[in-house]
Every structure is written in C-alpha cells, then in structure tokens.
PDB file as gemmi writes it, atoms N, CA and C in Angstrom:
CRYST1    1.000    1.000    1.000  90.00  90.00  90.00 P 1                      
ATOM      1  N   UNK A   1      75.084 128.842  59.343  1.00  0.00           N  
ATOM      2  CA  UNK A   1      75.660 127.563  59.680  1.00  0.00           C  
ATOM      3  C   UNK A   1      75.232 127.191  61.100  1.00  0.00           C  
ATOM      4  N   UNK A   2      74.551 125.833  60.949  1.00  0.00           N  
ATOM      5  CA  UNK A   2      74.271 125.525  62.534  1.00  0.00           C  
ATOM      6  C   UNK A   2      76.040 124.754  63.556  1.00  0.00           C  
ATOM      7  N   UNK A   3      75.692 124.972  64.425  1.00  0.00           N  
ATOM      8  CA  UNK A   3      76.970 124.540  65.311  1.00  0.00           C  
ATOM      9  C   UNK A   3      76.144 123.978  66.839  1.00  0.00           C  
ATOM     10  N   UNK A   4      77.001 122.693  66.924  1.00  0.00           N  
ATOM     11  CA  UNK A   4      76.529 122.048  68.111  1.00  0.00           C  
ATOM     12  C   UNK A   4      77.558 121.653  69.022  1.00  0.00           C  
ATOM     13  N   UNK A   5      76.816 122.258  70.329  1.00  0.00           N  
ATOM     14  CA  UNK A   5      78.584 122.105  71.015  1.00  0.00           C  
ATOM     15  C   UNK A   5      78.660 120.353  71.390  1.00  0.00           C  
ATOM     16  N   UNK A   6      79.870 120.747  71.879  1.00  0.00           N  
ATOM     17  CA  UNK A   6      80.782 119.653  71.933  1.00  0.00           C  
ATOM     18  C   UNK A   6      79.631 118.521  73.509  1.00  0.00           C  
ATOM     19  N   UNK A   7      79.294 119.593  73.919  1.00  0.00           N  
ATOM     20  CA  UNK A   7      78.551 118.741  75.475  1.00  0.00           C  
ATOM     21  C   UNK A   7      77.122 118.409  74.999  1.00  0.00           C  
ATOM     22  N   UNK A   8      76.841 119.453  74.390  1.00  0.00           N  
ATOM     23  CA  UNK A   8      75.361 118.543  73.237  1.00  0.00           C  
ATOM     24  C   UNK A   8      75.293 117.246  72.870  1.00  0.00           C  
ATOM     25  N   UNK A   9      76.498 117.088  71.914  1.00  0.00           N  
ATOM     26  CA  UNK A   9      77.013 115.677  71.296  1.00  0.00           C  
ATOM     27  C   UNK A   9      77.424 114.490  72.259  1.00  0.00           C  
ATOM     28  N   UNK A  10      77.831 115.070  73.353  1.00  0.00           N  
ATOM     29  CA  UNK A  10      78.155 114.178  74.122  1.00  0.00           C  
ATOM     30  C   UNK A  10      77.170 113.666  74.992  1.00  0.00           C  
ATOM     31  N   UNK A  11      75.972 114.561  75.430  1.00  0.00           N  
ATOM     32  CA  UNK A  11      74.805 114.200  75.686  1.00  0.00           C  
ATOM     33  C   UNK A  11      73.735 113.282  75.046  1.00  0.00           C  
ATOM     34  N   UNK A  12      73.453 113.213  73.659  1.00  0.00           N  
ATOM     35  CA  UNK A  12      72.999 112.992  72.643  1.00  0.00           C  
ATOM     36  C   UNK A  12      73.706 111.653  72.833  1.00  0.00           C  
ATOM     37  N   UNK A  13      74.975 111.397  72.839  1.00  0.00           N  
ATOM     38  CA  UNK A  13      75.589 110.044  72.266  1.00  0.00           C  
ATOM     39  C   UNK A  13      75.319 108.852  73.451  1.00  0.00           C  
ATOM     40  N   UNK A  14      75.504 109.617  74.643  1.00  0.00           N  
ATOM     41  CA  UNK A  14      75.585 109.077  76.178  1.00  0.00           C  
ATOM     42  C   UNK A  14      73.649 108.428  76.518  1.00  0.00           C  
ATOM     43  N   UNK A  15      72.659 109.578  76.111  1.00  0.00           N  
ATOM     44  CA  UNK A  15      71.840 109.033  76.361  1.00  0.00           C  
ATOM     45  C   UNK A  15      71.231 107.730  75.179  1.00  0.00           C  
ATOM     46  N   UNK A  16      71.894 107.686  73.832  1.00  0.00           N  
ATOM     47  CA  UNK A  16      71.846 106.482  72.975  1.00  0.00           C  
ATOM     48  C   UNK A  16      71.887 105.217  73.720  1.00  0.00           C  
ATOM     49  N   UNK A  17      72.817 105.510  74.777  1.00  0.00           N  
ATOM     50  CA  UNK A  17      73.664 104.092  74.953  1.00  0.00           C  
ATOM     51  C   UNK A  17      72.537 102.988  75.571  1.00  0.00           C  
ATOM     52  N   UNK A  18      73.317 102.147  75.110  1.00  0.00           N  
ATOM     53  CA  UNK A  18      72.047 100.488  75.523  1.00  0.00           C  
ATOM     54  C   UNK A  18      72.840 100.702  77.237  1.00  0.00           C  
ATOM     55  N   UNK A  19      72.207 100.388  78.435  1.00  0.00           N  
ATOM     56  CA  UNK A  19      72.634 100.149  79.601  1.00  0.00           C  
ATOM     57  C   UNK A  19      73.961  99.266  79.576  1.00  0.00           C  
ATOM     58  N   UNK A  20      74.078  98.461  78.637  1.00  0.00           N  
ATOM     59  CA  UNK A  20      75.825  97.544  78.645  1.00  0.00           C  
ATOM     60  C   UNK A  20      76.590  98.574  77.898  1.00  0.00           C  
ATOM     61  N   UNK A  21      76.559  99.696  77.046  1.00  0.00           N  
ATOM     62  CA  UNK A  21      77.182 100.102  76.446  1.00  0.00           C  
ATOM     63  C   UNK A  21      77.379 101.086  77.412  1.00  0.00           C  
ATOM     64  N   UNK A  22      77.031 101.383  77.932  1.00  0.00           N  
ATOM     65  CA  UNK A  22      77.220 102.822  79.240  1.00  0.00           C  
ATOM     66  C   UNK A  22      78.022 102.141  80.472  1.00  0.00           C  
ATOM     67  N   UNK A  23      77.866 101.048  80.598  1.00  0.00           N  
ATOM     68  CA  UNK A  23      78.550 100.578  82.042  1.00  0.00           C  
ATOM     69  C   UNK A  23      79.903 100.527  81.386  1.00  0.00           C  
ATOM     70  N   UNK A  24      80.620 100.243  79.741  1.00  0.00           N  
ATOM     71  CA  UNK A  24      81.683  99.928  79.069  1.00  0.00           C  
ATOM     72  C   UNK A  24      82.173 100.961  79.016  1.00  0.00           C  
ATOM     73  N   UNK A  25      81.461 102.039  78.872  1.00  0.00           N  
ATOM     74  CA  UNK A  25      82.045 103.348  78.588  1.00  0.00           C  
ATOM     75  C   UNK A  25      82.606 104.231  79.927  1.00  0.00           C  
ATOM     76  N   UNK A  26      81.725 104.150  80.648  1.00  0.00           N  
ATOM     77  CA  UNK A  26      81.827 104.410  82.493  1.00  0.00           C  
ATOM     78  C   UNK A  26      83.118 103.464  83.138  1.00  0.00           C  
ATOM     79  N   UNK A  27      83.068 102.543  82.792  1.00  0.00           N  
ATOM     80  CA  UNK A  27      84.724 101.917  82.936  1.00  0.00           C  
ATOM     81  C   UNK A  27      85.574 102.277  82.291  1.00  0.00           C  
ATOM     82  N   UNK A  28      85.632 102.428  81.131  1.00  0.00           N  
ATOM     83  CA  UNK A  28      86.753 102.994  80.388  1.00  0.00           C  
ATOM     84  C   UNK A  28      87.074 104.490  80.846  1.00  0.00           C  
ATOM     85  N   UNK A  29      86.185 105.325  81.021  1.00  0.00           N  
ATOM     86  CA  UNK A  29      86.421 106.593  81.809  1.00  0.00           C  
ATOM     87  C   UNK A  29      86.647 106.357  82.903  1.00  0.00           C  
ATOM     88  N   UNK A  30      86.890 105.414  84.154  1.00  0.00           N  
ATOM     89  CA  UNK A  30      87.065 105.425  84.926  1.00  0.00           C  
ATOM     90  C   UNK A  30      88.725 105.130  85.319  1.00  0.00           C  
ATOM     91  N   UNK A  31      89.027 104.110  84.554  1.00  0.00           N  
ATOM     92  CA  UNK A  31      90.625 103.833  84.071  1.00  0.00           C  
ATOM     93  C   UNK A  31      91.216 105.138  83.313  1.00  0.00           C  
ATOM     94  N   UNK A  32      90.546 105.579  82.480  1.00  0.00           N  
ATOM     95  CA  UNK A  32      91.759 106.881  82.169  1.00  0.00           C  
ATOM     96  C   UNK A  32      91.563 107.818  83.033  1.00  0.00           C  
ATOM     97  N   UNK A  33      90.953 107.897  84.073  1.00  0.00           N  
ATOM     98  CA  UNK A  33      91.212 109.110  84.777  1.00  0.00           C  
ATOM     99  C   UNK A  33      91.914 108.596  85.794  1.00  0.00           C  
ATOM    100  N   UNK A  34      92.219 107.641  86.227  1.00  0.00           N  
ATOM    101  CA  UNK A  34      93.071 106.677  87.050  1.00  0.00           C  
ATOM    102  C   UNK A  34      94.486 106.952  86.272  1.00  0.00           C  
ATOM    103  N   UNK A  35      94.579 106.451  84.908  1.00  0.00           N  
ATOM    104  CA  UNK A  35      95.394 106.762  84.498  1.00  0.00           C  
ATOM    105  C   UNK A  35      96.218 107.470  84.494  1.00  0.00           C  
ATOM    106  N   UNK A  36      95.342 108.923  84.290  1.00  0.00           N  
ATOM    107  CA  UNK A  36      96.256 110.791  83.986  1.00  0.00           C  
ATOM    108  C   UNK A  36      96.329 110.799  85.492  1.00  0.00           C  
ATOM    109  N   UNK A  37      95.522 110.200  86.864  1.00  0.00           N  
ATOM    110  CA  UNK A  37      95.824 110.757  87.868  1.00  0.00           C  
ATOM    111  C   UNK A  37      97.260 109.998  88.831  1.00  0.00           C  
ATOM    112  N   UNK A  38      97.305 109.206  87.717  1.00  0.00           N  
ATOM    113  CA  UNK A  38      98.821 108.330  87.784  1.00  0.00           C  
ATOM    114  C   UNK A  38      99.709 108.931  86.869  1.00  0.00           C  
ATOM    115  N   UNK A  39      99.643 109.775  85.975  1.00  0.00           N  
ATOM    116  CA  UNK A  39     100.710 110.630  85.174  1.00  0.00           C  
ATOM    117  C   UNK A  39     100.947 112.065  85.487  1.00  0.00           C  
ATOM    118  N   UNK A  40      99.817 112.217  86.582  1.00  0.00           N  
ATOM    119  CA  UNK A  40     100.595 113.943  87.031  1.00  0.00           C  
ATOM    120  C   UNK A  40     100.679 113.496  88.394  1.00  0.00           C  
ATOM    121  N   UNK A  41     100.969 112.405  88.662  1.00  0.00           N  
ATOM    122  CA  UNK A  41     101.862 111.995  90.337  1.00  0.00           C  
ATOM    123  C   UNK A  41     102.954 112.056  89.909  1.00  0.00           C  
ATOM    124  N   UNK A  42     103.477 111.300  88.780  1.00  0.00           N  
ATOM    125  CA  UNK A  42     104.826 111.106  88.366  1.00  0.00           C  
ATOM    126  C   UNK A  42     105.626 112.030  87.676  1.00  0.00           C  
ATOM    127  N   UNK A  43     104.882 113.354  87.060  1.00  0.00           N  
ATOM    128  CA  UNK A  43     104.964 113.917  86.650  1.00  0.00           C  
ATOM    129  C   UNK A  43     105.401 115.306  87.872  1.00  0.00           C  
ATOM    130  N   UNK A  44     104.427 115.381  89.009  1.00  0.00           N  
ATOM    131  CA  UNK A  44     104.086 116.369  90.200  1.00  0.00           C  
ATOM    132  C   UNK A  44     105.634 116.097  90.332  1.00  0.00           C  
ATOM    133  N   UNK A  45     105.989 113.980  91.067  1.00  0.00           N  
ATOM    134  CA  UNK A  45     106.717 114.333  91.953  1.00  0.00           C  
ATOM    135  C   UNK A  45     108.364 114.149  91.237  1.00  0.00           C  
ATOM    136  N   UNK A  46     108.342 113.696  90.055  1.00  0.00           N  
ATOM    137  CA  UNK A  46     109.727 114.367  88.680  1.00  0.00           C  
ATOM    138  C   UNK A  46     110.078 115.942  89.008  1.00  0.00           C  
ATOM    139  N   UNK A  47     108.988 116.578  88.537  1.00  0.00           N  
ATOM    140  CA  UNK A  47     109.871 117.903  88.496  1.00  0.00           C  
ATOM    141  C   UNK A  47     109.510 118.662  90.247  1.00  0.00           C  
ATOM    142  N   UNK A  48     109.016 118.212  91.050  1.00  0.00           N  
ATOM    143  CA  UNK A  48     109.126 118.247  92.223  1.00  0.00           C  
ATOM    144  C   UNK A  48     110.694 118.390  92.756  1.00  0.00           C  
ATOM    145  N   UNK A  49     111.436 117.095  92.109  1.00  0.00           N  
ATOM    146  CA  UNK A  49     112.582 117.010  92.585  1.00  0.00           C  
ATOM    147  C   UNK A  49     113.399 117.498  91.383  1.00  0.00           C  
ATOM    148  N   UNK A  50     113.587 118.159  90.990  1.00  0.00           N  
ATOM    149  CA  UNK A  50     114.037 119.167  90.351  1.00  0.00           C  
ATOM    150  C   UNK A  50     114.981 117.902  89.021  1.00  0.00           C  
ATOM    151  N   UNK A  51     114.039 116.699  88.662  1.00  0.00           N  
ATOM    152  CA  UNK A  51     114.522 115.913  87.506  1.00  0.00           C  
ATOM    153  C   UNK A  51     114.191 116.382  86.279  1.00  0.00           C  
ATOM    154  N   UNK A  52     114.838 115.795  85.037  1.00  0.00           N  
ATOM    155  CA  UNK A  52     114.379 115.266  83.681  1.00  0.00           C  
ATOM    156  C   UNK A  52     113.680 114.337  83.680  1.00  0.00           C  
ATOM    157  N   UNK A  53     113.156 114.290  82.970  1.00  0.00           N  
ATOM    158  CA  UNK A  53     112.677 112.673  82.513  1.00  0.00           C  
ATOM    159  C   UNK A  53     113.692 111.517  82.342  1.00  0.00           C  
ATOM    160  N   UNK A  54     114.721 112.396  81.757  1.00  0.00           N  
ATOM    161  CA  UNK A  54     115.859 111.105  81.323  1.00  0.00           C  
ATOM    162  C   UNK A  54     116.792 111.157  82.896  1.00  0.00           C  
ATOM    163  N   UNK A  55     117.133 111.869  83.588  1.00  0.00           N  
ATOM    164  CA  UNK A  55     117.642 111.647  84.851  1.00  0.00           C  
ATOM    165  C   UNK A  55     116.754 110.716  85.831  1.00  0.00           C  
ATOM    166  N   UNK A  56     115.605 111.193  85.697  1.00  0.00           N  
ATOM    167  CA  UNK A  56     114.550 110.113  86.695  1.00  0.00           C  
ATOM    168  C   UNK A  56     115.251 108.626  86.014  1.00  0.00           C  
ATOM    169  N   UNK A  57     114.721 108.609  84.643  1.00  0.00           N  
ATOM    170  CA  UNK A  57     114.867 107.072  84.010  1.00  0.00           C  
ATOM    171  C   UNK A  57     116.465 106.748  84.491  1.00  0.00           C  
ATOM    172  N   UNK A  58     117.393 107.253  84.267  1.00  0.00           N  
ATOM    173  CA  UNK A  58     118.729 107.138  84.733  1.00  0.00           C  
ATOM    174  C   UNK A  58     118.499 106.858  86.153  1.00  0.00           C  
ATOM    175  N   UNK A  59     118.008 107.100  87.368  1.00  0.00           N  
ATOM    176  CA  UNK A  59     117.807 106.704  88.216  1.00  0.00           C  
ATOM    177  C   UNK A  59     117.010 105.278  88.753  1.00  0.00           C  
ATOM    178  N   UNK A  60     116.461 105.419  87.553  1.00  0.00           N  
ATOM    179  CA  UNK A  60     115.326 104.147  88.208  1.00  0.00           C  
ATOM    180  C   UNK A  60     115.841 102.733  87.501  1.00  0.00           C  
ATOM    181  N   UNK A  61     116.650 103.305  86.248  1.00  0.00           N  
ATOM    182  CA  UNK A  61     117.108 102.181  85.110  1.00  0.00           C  
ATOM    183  C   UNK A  61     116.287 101.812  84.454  1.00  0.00           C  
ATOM    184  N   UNK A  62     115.600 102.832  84.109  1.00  0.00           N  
ATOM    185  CA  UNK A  62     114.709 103.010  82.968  1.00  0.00           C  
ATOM    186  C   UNK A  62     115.054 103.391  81.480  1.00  0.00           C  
ATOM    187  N   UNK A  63     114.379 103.801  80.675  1.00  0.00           N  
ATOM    188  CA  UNK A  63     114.704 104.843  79.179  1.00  0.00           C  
ATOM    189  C   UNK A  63     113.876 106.284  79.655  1.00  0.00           C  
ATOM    190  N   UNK A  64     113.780 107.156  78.856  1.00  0.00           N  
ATOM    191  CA  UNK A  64     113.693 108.612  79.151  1.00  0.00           C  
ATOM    192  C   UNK A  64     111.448 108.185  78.691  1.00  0.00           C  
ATOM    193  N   UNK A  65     111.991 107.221  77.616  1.00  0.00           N  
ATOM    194  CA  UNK A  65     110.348 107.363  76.685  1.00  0.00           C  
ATOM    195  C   UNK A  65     109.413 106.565  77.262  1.00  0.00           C  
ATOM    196  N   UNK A  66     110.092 105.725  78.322  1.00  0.00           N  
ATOM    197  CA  UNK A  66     109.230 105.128  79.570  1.00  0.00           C  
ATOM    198  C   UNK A  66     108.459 106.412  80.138  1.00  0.00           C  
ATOM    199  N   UNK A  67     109.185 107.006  80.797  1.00  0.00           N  
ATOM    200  CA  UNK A  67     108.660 108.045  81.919  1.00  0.00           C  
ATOM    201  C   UNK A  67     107.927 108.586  81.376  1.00  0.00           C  
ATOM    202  N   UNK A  68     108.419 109.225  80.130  1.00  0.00           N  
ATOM    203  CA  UNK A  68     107.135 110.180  79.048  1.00  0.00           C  
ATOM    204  C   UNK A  68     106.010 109.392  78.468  1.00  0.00           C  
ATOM    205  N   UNK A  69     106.044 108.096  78.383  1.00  0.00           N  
ATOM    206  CA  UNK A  69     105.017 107.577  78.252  1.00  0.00           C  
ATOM    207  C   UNK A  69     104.304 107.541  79.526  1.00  0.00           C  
ATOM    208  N   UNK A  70     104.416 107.374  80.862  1.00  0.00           N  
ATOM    209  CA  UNK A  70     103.657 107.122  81.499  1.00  0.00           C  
ATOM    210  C   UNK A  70     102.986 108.689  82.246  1.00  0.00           C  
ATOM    211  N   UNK A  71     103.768 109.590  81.971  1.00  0.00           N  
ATOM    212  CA  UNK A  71     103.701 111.130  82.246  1.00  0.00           C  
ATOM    213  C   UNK A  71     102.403 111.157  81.176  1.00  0.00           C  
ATOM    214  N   UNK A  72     102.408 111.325  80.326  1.00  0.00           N  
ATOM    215  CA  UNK A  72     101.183 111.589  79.422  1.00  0.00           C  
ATOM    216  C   UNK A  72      99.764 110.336  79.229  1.00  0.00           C  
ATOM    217  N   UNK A  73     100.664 109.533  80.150  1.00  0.00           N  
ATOM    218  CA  UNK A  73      99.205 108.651  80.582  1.00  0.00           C  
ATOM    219  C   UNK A  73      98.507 107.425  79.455  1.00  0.00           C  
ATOM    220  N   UNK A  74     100.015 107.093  78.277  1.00  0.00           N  
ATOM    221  CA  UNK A  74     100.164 106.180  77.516  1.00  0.00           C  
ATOM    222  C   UNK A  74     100.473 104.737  78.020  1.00  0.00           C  
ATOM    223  N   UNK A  75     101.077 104.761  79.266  1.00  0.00           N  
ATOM    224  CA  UNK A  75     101.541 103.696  79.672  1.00  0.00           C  
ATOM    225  C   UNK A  75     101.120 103.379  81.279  1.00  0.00           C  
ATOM    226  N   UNK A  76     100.510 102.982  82.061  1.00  0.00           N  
ATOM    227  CA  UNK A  76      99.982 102.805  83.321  1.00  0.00           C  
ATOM    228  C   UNK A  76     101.192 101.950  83.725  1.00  0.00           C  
ATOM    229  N   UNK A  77     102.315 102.724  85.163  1.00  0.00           N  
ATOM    230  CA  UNK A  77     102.766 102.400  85.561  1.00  0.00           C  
ATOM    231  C   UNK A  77     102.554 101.205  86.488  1.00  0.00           C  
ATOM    232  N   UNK A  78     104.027 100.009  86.578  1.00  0.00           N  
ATOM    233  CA  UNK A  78     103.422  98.885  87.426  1.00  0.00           C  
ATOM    234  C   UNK A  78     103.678  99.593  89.125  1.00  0.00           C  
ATOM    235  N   UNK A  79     103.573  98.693  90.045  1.00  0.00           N  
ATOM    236  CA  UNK A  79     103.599  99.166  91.472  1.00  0.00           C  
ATOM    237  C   UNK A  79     104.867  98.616  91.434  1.00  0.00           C  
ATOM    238  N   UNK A  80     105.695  98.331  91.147  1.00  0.00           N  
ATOM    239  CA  UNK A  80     107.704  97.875  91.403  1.00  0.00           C  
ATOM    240  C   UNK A  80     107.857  99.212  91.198  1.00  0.00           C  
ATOM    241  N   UNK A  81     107.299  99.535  89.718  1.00  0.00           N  
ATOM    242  CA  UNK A  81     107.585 100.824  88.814  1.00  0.00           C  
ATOM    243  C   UNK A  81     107.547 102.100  89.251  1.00  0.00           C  
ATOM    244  N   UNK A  82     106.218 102.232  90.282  1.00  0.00           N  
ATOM    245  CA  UNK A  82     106.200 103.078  90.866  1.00  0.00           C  
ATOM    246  C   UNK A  82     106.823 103.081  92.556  1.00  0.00           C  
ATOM    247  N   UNK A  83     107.075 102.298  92.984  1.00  0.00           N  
ATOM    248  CA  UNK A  83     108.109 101.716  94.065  1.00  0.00           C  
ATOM    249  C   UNK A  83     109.430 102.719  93.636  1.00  0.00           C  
ATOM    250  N   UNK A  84     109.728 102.113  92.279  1.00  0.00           N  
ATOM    251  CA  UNK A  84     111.453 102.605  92.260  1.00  0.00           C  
ATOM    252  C   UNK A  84     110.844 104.108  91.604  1.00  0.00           C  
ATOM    253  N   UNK A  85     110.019 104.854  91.364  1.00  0.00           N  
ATOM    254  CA  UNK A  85     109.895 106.109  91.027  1.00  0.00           C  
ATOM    255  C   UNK A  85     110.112 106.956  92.149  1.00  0.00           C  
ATOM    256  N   UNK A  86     109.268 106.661  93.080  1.00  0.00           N  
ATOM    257  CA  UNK A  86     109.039 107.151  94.522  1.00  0.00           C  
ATOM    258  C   UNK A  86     110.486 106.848  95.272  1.00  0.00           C  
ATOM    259  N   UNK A  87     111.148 105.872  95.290  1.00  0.00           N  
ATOM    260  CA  UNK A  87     112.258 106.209  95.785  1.00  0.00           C  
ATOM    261  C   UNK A  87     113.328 107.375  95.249  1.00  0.00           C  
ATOM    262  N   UNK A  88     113.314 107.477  93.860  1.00  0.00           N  
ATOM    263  CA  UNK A  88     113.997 108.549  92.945  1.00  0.00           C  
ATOM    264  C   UNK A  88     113.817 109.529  92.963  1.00  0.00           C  
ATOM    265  N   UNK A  89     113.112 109.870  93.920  1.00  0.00           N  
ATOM    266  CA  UNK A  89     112.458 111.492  93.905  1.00  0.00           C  
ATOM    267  C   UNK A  89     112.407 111.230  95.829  1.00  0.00           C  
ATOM    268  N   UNK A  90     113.192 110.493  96.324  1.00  0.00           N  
ATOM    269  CA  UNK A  90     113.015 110.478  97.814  1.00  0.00           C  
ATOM    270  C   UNK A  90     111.684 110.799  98.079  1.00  0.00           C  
ATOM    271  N   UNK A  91     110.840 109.907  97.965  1.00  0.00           N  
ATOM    272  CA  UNK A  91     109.160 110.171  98.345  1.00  0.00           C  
ATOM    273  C   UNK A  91     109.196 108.139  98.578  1.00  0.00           C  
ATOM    274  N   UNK A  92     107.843 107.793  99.615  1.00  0.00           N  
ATOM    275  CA  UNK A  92     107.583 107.025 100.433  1.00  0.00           C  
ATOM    276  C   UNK A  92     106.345 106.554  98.917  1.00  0.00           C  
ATOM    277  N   UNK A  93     105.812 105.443  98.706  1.00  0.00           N  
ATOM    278  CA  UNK A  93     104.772 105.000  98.118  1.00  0.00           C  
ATOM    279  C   UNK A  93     103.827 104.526  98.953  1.00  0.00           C  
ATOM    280  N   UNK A  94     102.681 105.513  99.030  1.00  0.00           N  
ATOM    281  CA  UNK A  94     101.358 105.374  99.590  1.00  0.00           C  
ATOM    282  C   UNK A  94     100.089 104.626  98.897  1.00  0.00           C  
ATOM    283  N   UNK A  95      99.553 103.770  99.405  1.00  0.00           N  
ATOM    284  CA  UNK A  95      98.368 103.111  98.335  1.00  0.00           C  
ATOM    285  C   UNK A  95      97.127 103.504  99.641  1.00  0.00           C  
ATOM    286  N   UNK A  96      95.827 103.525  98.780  1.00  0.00           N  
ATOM    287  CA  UNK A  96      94.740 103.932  99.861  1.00  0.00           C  
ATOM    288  C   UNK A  96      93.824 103.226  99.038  1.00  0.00           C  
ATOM    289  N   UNK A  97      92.778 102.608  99.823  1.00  0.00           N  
ATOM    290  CA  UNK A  97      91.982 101.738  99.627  1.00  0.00           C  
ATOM    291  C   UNK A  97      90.449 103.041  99.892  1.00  0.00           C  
ATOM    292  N   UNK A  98      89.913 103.998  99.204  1.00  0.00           N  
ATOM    293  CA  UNK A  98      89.221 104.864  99.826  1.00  0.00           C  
ATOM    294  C   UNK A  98      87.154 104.469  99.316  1.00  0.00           C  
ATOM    295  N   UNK A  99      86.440 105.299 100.076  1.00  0.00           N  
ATOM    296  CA  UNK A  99      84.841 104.459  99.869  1.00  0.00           C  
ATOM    297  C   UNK A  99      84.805 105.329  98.740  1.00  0.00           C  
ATOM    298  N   UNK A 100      84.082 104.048  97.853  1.00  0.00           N  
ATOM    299  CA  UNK A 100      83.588 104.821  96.431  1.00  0.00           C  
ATOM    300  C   UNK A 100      82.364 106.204  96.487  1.00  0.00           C  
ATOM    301  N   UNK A 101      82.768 106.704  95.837  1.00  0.00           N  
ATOM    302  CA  UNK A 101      82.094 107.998  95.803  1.00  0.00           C  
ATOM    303  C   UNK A 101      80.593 107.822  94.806  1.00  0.00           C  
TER     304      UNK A 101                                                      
END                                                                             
C-alpha cells in the first residue's frame, strides 16, 4: 500500500494554486491563526484567574457557549468583548500595531 504524507499533499495542492487562489488561501490562514491566537488569550487569561467558562460569562454577562465558542476559535471575539473579558480576569487590554514579518 502506497501512503502519502499529509505535508506531501499539502505541497502538491499549494503549488497547484493559480497566484489568486494562494493569496485567498494565505488570508484565510492568516485570520485563523489570528483567530486561535485570540482563543488561547482568552482561554490563557480564564483559567489564569482561576475561572469557568460559565463564571467568566457570569461576569461579563455573557452565556457559558459564548466563551467556549470563542476559546476554541469558532467565534472571533469583538474589542467591547474583549474589553469586558480583560476586565474579568483583572487584566488591562493591550492592542499593538507590530511590522509585518
């Protein structure tokens, strides 16, 4: 049985791409990693402060399936959203404008 790994395929598929189909795809990877790196902040600074999910949401006046949605990176928190998160966990909300890499 032949077997092809998983980074083969992904090589193979990536160099297919028409130049518009790669800049679509390179954005879309660029937002979900924005994403998850917005769901283990909220996630870091939740059990940081020794919360639930449903105590955070109880704090913020949220639901419990908010937080878990945005913890697993289903839901991209707004900046109010993350305003009243960061206060709930006594933490300051920092934004950084940094040079693209």
């Amino acid at each position: 049985m032949n077997t092809t790994s998983f980074r083969d395929l992904e090589s193979a598929a990536l160099t297919a791409m028409t130049v518009t189909e790669r800049e679509r795809f390179d954005a879309a990877q660029a937002e979900e990693d924005e994403r998850l790196r917005l769901a283990e902040l909220v996630y870091t600074a939740r059990t940081g402060a020794g919360l639930t999910q449903a105590a955070l949401a109880a704090r913020i006046g949220s639901k419990q399936s908010v937080i878990s949605a945005i913890e697993n990176g289903a839901q991209i928190p707004t900046f109010p959203m993350l305003r009243r998160i960061a206060g709930a966990v006594d933490r300051t909300l920092s934004i950084e404008l940094a040079a693209a890499s």
